[in-house]
C-alpha positions in Angstrom: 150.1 63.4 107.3 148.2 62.3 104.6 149.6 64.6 101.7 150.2 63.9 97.8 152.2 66.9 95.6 155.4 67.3 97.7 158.3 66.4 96.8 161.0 64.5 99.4 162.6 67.4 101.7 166.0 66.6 102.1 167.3 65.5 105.4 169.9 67.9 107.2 170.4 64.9 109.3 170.9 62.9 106.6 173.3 65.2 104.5 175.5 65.8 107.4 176.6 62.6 107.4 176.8 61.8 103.9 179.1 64.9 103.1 176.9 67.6 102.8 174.7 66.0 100.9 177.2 65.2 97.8 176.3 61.6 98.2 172.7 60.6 96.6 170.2 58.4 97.0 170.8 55.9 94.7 174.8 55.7 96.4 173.4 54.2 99.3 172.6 50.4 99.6 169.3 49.3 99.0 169.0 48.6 103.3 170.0 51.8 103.8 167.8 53.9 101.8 164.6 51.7 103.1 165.8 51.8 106.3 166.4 56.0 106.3 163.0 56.2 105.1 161.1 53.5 107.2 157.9 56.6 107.0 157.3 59.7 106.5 159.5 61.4 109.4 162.7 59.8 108.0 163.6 58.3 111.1 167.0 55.6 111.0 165.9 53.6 114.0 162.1 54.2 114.7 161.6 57.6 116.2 163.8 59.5 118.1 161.4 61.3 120.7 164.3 62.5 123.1 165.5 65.5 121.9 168.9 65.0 124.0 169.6 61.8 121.8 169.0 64.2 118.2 172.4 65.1 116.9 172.3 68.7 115.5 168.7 69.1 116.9 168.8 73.0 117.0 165.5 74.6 116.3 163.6 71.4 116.5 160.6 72.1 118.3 159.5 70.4 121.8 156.7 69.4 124.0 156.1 71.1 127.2 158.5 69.2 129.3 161.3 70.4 127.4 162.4 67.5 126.4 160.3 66.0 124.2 160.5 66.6 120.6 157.2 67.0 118.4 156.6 64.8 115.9 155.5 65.7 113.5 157.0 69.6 113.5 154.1 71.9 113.1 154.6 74.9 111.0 154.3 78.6 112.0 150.4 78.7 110.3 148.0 79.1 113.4 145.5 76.8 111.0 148.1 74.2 110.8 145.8 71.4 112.9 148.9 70.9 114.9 148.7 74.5 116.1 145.0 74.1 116.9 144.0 74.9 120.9 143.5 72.1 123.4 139.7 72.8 123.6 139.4 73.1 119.5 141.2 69.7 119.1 139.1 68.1 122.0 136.1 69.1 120.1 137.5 67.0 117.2 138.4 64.3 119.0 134.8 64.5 120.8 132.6 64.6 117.5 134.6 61.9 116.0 134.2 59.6 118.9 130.4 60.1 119.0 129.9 60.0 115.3 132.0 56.5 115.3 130.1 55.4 118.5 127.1 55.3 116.5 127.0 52.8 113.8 128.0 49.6 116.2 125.5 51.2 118.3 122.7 50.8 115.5 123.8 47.7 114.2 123.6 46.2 117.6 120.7 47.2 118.5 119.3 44.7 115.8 120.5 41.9 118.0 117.8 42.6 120.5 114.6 43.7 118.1 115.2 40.7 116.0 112.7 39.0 118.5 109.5 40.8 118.3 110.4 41.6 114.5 110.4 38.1 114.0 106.9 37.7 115.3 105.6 40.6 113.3 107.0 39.0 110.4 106.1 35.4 110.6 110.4 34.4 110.6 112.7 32.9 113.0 115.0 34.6 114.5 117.9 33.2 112.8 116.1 34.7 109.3 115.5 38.5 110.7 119.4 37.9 111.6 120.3 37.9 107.9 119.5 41.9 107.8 122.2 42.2 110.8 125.1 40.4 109.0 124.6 42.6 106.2 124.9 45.8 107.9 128.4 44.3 109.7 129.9 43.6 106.6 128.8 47.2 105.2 130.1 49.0 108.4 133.3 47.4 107.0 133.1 47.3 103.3 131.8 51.2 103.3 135.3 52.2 105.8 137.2 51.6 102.2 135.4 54.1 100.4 135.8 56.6 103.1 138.9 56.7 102.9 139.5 56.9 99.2 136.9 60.0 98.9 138.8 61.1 102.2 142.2 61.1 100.5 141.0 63.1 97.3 138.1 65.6 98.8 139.8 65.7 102.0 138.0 64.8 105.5 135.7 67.2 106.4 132.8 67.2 103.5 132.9 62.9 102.9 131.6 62.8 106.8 128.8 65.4 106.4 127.8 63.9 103.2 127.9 60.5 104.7 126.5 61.1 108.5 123.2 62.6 106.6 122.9 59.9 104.2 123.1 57.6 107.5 120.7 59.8 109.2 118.3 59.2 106.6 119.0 55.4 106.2 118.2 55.2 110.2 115.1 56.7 110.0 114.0 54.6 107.4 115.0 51.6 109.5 112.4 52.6 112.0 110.0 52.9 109.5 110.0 50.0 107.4 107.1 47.7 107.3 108.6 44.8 105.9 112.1 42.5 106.3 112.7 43.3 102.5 112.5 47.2 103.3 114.2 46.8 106.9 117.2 44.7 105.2 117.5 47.4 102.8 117.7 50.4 105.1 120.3 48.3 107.4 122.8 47.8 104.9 122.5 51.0 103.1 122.6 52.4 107.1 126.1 50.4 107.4 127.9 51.7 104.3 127.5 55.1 105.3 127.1 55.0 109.2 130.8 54.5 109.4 132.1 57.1 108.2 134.5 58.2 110.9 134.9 54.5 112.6 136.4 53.8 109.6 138.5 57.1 109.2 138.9 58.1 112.7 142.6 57.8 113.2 142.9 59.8 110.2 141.5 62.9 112.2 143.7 61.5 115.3 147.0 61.6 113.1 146.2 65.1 111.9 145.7 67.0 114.3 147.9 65.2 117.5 151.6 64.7 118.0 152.9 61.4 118.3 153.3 61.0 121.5 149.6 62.1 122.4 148.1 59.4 119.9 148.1 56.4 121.9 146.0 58.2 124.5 143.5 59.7 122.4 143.5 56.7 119.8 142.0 55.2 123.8 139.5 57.2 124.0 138.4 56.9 120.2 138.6 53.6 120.3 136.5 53.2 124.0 133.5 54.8 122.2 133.8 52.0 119.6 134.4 49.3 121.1 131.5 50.1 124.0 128.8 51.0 121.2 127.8 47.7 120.1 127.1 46.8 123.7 125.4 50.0 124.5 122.9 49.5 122.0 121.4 46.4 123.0 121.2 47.3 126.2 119.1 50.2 125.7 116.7 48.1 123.3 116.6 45.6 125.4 114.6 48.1 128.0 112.8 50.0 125.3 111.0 47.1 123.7 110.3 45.9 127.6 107.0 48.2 127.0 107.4 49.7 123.6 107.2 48.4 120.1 110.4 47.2 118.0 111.0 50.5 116.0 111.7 52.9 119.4 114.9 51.3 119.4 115.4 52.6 116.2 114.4 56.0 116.4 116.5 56.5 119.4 119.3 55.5 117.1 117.9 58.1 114.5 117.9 60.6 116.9 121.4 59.9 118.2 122.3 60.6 114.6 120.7 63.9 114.0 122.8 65.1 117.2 125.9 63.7 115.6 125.3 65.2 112.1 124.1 68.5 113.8 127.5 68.8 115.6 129.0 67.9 112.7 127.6 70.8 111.0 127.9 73.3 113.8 131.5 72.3 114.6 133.4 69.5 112.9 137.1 71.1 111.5 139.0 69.9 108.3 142.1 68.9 109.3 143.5 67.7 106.4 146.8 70.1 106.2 149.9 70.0 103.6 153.0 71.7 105.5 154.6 71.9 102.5 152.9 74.1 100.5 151.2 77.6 101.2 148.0 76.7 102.6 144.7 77.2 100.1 142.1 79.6 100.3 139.7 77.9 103.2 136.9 79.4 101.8 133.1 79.5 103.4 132.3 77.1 106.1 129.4 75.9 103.9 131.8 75.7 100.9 134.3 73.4 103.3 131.1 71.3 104.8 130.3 70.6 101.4 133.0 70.0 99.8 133.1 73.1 97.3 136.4 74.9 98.9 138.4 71.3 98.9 137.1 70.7 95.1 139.0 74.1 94.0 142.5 72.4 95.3 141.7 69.2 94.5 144.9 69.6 92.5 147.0 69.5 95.5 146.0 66.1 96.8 145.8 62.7 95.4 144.3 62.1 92.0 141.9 59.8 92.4 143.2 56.9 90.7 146.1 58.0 93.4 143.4 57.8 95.9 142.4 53.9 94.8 145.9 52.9 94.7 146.9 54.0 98.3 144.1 51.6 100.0 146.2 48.7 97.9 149.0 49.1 98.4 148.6 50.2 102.7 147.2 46.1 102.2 149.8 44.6 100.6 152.3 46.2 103.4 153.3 42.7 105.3 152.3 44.0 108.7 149.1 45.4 108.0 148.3 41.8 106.0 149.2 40.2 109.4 147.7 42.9 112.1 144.5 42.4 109.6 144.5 38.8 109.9 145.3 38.6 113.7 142.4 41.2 114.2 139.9 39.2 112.3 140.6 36.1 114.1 140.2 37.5 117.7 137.6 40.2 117.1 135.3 37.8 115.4 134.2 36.3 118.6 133.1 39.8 120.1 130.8 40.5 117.3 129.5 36.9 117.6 128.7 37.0 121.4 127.1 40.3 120.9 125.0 39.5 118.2 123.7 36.4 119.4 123.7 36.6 123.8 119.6 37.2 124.3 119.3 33.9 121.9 122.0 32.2 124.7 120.8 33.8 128.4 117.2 34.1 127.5 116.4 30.4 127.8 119.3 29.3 130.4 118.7 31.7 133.2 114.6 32.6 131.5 115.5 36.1 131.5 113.5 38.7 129.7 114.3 41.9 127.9 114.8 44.1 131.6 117.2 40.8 132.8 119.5 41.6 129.3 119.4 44.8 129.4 120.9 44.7 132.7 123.4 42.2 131.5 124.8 44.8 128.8 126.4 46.8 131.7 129.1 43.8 132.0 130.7 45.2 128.3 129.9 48.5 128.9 131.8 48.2 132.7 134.7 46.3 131.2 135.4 48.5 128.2 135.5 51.8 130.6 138.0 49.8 133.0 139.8 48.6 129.9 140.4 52.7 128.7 141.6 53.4 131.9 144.1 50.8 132.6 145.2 51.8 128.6 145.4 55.4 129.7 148.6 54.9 131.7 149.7 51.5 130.4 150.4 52.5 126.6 152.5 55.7 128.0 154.0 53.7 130.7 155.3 50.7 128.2 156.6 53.8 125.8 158.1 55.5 128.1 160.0 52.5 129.5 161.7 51.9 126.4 162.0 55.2 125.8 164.2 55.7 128.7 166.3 52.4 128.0 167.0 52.8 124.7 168.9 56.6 124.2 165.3 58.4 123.2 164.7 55.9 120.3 160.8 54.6 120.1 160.2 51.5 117.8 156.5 51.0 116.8 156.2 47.2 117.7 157.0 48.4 121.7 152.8 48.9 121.2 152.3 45.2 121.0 154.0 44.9 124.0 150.5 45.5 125.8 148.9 41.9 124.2 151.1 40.1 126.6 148.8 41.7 129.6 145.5 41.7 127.7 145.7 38.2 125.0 145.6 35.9 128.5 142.4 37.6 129.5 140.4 36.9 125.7 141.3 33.3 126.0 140.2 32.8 129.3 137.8 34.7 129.2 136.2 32.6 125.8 136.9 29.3 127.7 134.7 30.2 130.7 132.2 31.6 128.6 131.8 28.4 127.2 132.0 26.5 130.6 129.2 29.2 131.5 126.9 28.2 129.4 127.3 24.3 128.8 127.1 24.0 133.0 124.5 26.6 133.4 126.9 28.4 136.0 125.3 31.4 137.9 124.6 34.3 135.5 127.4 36.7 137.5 130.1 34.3 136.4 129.3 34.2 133.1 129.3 38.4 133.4 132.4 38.4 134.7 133.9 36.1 132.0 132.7 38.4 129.3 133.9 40.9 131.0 137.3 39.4 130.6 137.6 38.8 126.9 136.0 42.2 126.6 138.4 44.6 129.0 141.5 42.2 126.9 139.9 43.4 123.4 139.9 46.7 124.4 143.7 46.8 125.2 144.7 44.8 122.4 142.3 46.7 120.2 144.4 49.8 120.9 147.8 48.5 120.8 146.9 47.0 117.5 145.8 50.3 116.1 148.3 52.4 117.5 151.3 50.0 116.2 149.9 50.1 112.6 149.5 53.8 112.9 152.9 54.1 114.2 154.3 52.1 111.5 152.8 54.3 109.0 151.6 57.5 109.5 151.0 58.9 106.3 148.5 56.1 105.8 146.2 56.5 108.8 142.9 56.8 106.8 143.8 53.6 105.0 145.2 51.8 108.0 142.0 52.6 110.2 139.5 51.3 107.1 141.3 47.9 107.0 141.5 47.4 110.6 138.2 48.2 110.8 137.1 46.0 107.9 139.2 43.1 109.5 137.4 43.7 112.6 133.7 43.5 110.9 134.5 41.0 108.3 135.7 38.1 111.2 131.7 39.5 112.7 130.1 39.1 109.3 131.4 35.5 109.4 130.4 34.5 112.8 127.1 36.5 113.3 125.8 33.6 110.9 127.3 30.5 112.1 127.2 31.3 116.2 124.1 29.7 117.0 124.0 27.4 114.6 127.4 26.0 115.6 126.6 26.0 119.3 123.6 24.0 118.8 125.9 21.6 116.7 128.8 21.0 118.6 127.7 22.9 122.4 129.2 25.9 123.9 132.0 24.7 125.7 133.3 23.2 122.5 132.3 25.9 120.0 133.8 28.7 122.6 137.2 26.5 123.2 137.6 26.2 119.6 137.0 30.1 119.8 139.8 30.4 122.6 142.5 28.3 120.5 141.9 30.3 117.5 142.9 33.8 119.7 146.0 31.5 121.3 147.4 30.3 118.0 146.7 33.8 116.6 148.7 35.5 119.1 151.8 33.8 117.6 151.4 36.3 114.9 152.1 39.3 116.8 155.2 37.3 118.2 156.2 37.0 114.7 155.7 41.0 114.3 157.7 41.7 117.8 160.3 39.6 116.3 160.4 40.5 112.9 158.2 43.6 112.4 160.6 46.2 111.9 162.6 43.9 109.3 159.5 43.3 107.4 158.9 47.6 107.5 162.3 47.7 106.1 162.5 45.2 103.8 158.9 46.3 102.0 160.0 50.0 101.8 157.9 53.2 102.3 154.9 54.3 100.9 156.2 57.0 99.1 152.9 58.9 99.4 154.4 62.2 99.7 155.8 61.4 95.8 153.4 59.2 94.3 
């Protein structure tokens, strides 16, 4: 929960052993007292989920199955998110999704017009390319203000006031006449396009109990991940027989119905259990952000609201999830970007044949949410059941050791693909590979952050997301250039050792993850 004002509850659990609470804080050793308060839920050893294994855990309310305890405890308030119905949640979790589907989906879609726009505007491909490396590294750069504007309005007016600023940048996409105007438009369409790709798991934290995240932090991150690829695709058959900007106003389109169910439905779930709730106000005075300006009070200051998107960064693990995400996702961006300039003249296939070879990421990112559906679960509950009801956060990386294997491979035969000219299936199937593997590790790496620090999920989602287009950014201007110079089955190796050597990262965090938690401390958001 991402609240300010509050002071630290004290722990019943915690008293009771310390003699009714005689004992203070500063009595304890400085490896206990970071190790009580690891995050927000004061858990000792990670979480205790099992209610069975909670020692005076009367009260405490459960799950369904009776056994499993909620984290974090709703109130009694029926407006308390937690409270919220299945079908009023699921309308959340829908909107976000499609609103965070959409900016890949735009910026992709660039990767296909840049050929006819290049004609139209006397350039080479590689120049109309510019305008699509700087809407990457705004879809990234513009996460981090989300979330600061997120942390001090609250969630529910920064997305309406960003989705119809993007709305309007995508139509002026479609209607530029020049590359200086289209360039423009594309990375004024990045900063504010992503808007809830950047923020999602903060609506995902707020209104789901722990042990639902994984499985909708799937779903979320399925409609990410699969947008960059469904956007080309469609272009690709759209400028088959129509000019460069239908692409674009498809993409426009697609964000009027995003920003009209914003409107009509979109909840804010921010929510401080700790203090009477506010007056809610209007809806119009919520979508705009006039009811969250009266309690402004009861959230971050804004300075707060800088300083909590530092210091989330300076937390070791997030420096090295960031790090490991930039060096593996970098390659996916780069592929995307940049395939019509690679299959086009090596199997002579024209906009129809690409489109049709977009269904390979699309296929492999739907098999790669399914597979996660059950394997996240199955990989928690395992421990779960072997270690007394205790949950540690770095059991999410757990997952790489299925899905890392595929991205190397997979990057190896995509360069073998190409420098051999192997039949266009294979290389389908090898993307598919290093794409269904990015998808698992995509949500294990965002679920173990989240985990690790749940009162931080806005700022953890805008610098994974940032890692993720900053390591694009990079590569969507030296792919080509650094095929041509060194040829695809060296560039792409070099590609697949990168992702091998950066795998030894998340040993370090399996290995040393929690000790690094500990020995950096909390956030201490609730009293900053």
């Amino acid at each position: 929960m991402d609240s300010k004002p509050h002071a630290e509850a004290s722990d019943p659990e915690l008293e009771a052993g310390n003699g009714g609470g005689e004992k203070t804080a500063a009595a304890h050793s400085e490896f206990q007292t970071k190790t009580e308060r690891l995050h927000e839920f004061h858990e000792s050893e990670g979480y205790i989920i099992d209610a069975a294994a909670l020692e005076g855990g009367a009260g405490v309310k459960l799950a369904s199955d009776g056994h499993t305890r909620l984290i974090p405890q709703p109130s009694d308030d029926p407006q308390d998110p937690l409270n919220w119905s299945w079908a009023r949640k699921h309308t959340v979790l829908f909107i976000i999704s499609l609103t965070s589907f959409l900016p890949d989906f735009g910026s992709a879609t660039g990767a296909v017009t840049l050929l006819p726009q290049s004609v139209e505007w006397h350039m080479t491909p590689d120049e109309v390319n510019r305008s699509q490396a700087g809407n990457v590294f705004m879809l990234g750069a513009g996460g981090v203000f989300v979330v600061i504007l997120s942390a001090y309005f609250g969630r529910l007016p920064v997305v309406f006031w960003f989705l119809l600023c993007a709305t309007a940048t995508a139509a002026w996409c479609a209607g530029a006449t020049s590359f200086e105007s289209f360039m423009g438009a594309r990375i004024l369409n990045g900063f504010f396009s992503t808007v809830t790709q950047a923020g999602g798991l903060m609506f995902i934290q707020d209104i789901f109990f722990f042990h639902e995240r994984a499985r909708k932090i799937n779903i979320w991150a399925s409609f990410v991940v699969m947008s960059p690829y469904l956007g080309p695709l469609l272009a690709a058959f759209e400028t088959e027989t129509q000019p460069w900007p239908v692409p674009f106003w498809v993409y426009f389109a697609l964000n009027v119905l995003g920003f009209g169910l914003v409107v009509g439905f979109l909840q804010e779930t921010y929510y401080d259990r700790s203090i009477p709730p506010p007056p809610r106000g209007s809806r119009l005075a919520r979508l705009t952000g006039h009811a969250q300006w009266q309690s402004r009070h009861l959230r971050n200051t804004f300075p707060e609201a800088c300083m909590r998107t530092v210091r989330v960064l300076l937390k070791p693990i997030i420096l090295v999830s960031c790090g490991f995400y930039v060096l593996t996702f970098a390659w996916a961006v780069g592929i995307n970007t940049t395939l019509a300039l690679f299959v086009t003249p090596l199997y002579n296939f024209g906009p129809r044949q690409v489109g049709f070879f977009y269904f390979t990421p699309v296929v492999a990112v739907a098999l790669g949410e399914a597979v996660g559906h059950w394997l996240f679960d199955a990989l928690a509950r395992q421990y779960i059941r072997t270690h007394k009801g205790h949950f540690e956060p770095e059991v999410r990386l757990r997952a790489m050791f299925f899905s890392m294997p595929l991205v190397v491979v997979g990057l190896v035969l995509i360069g073998q693909c190409f420098a051999n000219a192997w039949h266009y299936m294979a290389t389908s199937v090898c993307w598919g590979l290093y794409v269904f593997g990015m998808m698992i590790t995509t949500v294990s790496l965002s679920s173990y952050c989240l985990d690790s620090y749940p009162e931080a999920s806005g700022e953890v989602s805008a610098w994974l997301n940032f890692a993720r287009t900053l390591g694009g950014f990079i590569i969507s201007y030296e792919q080509v250039t650094w095929a041509t110079a060194q040829g695809t089955k060296l560039s792409f190796g070099i590609q697949a050792a990168i992702c091998a050597a950066a795998f030894v990262l998340i040993l370090v965090l399996l290995r040393w993850g929690k000790a690094m938690r500990v020995w950096s401390g909390p956030l201490n958001f609730a009293t900053s």
